[in-house]
C-alpha positions in Angstrom: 0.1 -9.2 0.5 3.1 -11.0 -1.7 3.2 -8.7 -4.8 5.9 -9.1 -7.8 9.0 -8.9 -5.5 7.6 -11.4 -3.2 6.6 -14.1 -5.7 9.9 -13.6 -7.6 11.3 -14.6 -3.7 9.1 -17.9 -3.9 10.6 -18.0 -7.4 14.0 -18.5 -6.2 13.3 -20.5 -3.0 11.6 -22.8 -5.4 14.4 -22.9 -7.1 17.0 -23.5 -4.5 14.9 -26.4 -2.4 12.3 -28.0 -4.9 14.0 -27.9 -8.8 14.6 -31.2 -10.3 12.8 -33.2 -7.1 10.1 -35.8 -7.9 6.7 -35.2 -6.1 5.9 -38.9 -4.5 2.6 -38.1 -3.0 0.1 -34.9 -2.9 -2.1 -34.0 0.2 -5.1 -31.4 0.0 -6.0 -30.1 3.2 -8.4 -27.4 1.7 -10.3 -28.2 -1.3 -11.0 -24.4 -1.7 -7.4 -23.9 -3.0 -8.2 -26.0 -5.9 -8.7 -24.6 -9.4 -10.0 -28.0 -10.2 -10.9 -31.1 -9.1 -8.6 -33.0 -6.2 -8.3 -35.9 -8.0 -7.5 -34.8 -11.5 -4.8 -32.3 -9.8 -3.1 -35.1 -7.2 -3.0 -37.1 -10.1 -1.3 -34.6 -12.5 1.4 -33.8 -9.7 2.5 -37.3 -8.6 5.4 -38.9 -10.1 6.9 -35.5 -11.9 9.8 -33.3 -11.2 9.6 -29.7 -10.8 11.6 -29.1 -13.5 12.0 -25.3 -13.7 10.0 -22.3 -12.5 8.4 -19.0 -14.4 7.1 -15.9 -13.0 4.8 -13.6 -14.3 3.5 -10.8 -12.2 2.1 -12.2 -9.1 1.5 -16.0 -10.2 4.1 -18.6 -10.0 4.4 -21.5 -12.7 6.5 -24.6 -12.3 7.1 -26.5 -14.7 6.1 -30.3 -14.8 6.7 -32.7 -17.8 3.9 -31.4 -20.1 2.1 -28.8 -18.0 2.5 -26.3 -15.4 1.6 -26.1 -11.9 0.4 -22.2 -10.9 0.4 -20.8 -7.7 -1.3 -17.8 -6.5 -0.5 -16.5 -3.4 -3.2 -14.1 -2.8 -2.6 -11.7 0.6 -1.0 -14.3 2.7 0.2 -16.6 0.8 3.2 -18.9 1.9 5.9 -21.6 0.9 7.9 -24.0 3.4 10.4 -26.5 2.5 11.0 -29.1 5.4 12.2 -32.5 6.1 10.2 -34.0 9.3 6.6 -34.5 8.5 5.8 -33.4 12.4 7.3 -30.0 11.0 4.3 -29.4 9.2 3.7 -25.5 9.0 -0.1 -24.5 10.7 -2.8 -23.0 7.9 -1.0 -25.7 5.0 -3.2 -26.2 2.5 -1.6 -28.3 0.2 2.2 -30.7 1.0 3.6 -32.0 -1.7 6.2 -34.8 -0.1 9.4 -35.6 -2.3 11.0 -38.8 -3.0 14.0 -37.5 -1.0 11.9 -37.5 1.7 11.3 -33.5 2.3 8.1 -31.6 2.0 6.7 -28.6 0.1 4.2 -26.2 2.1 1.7 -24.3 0.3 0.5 -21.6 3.0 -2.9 -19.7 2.8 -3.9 -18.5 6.1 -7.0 -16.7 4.4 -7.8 -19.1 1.4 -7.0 -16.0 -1.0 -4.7 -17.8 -2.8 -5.0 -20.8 -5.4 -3.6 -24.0 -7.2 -4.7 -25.3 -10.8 -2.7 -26.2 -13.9 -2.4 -25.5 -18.1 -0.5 -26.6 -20.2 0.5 -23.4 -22.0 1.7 -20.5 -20.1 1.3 -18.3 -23.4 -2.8 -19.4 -22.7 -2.7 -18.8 -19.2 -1.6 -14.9 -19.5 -4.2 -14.6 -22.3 -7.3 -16.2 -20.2 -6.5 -13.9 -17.1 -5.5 -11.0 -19.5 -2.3 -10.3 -18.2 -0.4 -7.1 -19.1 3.6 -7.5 -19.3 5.4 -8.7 -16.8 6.6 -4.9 -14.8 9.9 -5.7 -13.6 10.8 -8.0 -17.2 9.2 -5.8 -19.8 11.2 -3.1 -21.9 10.5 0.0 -22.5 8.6 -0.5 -25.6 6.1 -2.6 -23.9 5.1 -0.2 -21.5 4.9 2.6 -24.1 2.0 0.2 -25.9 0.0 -0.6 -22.7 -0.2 2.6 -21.7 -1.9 3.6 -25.4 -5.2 5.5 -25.0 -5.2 4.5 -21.5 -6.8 7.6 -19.3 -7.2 5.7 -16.3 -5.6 7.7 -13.1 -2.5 6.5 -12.2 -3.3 4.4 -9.3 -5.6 2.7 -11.4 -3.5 2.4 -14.3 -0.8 0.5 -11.9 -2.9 -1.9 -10.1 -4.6 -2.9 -13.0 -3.3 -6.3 -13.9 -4.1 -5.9 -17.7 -1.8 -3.1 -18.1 1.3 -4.2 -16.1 1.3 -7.2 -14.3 2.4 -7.7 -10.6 2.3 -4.2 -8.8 -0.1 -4.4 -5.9 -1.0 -1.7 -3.6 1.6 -1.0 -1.0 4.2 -1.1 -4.7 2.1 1.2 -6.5 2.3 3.8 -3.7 5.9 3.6 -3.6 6.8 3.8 -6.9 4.0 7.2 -7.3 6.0 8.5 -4.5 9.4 8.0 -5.8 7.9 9.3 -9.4 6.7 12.6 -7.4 3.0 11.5 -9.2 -0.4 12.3 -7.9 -2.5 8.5 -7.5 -5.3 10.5 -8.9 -3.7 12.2 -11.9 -4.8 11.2 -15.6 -1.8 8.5 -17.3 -2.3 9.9 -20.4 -1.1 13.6 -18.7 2.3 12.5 -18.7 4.8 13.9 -20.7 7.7 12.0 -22.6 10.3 12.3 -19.5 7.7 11.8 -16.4 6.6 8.7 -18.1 10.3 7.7 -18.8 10.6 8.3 -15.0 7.8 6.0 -13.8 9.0 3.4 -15.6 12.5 3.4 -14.2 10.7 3.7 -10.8 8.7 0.6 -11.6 11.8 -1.4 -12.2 13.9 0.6 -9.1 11.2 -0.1 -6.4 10.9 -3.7 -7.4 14.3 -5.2 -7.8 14.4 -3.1 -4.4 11.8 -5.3 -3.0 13.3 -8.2 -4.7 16.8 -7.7 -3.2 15.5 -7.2 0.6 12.8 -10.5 -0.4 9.8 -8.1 0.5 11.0 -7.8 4.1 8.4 -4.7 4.4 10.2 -4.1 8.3 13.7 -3.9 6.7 12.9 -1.5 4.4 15.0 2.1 4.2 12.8 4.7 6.2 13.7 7.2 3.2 11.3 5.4 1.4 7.3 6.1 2.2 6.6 2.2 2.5 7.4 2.4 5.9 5.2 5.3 6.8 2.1 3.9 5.0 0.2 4.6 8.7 -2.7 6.8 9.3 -0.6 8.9 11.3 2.8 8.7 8.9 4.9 11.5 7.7 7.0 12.1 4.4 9.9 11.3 4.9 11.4 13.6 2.6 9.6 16.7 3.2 8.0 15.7 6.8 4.5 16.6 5.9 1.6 14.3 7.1 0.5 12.1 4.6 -3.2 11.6 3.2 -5.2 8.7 3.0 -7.4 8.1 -0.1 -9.4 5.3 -1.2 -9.7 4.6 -4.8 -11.9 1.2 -6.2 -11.8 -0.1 -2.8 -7.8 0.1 -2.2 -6.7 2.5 0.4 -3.2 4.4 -0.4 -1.3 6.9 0.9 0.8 9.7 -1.1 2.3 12.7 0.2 -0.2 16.2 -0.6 3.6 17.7 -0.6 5.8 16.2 -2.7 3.0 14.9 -5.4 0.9 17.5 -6.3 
């Protein structure tokens, strides 16, 4: 599931346990995770530093000496920083092990997720046609990717090209808190509804960002917590729908966005 606010949370854990540590030794206990081959990877990895992190949308890059290590966390994706070996975390699919002794735990309990490498982040984005980032980009950047655009708005948020990092459990919230239909038109909007989505974009992620995606701590004035096929608005109590759109299933209040 980690969307934007999750991966910014790796971001920082990164950050606090891994920066500026030396990797001494790689393991690959799933092949699948690999963008690449094992060996070419392993052999990239050993003997540099993390030296600083990036995040755009979901995908995490950390800097090495002259390339970047990207991580993709898919729907259950996972980091774990530890010191015993024994500690090893169950569904690790790759451990990097520090010169200080301590370990880094890539987590993918469903293989959704992936490792590879570039050496330009400005390439990366441009190869998997990433859209700005949603929570970093101004206002100006989200007036231009939403040009011609007449995709419906549930669509137009999950669609990595356009903005990149909301998922699906995001996009409902932030349709919610806009008082949007999932299935209206983008290119409906007027000047002040679209001024409102994209102040909800940045509210209901640094919201997820602050509580570290936490889903089960979130406020229960917010419809997150009533995505259930039996959930109700919790602003105007009406039960809300269930749609499917592309294969995604949502849920939006019939009430509140007409």
């Amino acid at each position: 599931m980690p969307e934007l606010s999750e991966v910014e949370t790796y971001k920082k854990y990164i950050d606090k346990t891994s920066l500026k540590l030396i990797v001494k030794d790689v393991q690959i206990r799933d092949k699948r995770i690999l963008k690449l081959s094992e060996g070419l990877f392993v052999k990239a990895l050993k003997n540099n530093k993390f030296e600083d992190t990036i995040r755009h949308g979901k995908y995490l890059l950390i800097k090495l000496k002259d390339q970047f290590l990207i991580m993709h966390f898919g729907m259950t994706g996972d980091l774990e920083y530890f010191e015993k070996a024994i500690d090893e975390p169950k569904y690790t699919k790759a451990l990097f092990k520090f010169t200080n002794g301590h370990f880094l735990s890539y987590i993918s309990k469903r293989l959704f997720g992936h490792l590879d490498l570039t050496t330009s982040v400005e390439d990366f984005l441009a190869k998997k046609k990433l859209g700005p980032d949603a929570y970093k980009m101004s206002w100006n950047e989200f007036r231009k990717a939403l040009i011609k655009r007449t995709a419906i708005m549930k669509s137009a948020l999950l669609n990595q090209s356009i903005f990149a990092g909301i998922g699906n459990i995001y996009s409902d919230e932030i349709l919610f808190q806009s008082k949007l239909n999932p299935k209206r038109k983008i290119n409906t909007l007027d000047e002040n509804e679209l001024k409102e989505l994209f102040q909800n974009i940045k509210k209901v992620l640094q919201y997820g960002i602050e509580f570290e995606g936490k889903l089960e701590e979130y406020s229960k004035d917010l419809l997150i917590p009533h995505r259930t096929k039996n959930g109700e608005c919790p602003k105007c109590t009406s039960k809300l729908e269930r749609y499917e759109i592309s294969g995604r299933h949502g849920f939006f209040c019939p009430n509140c966005q007409k």
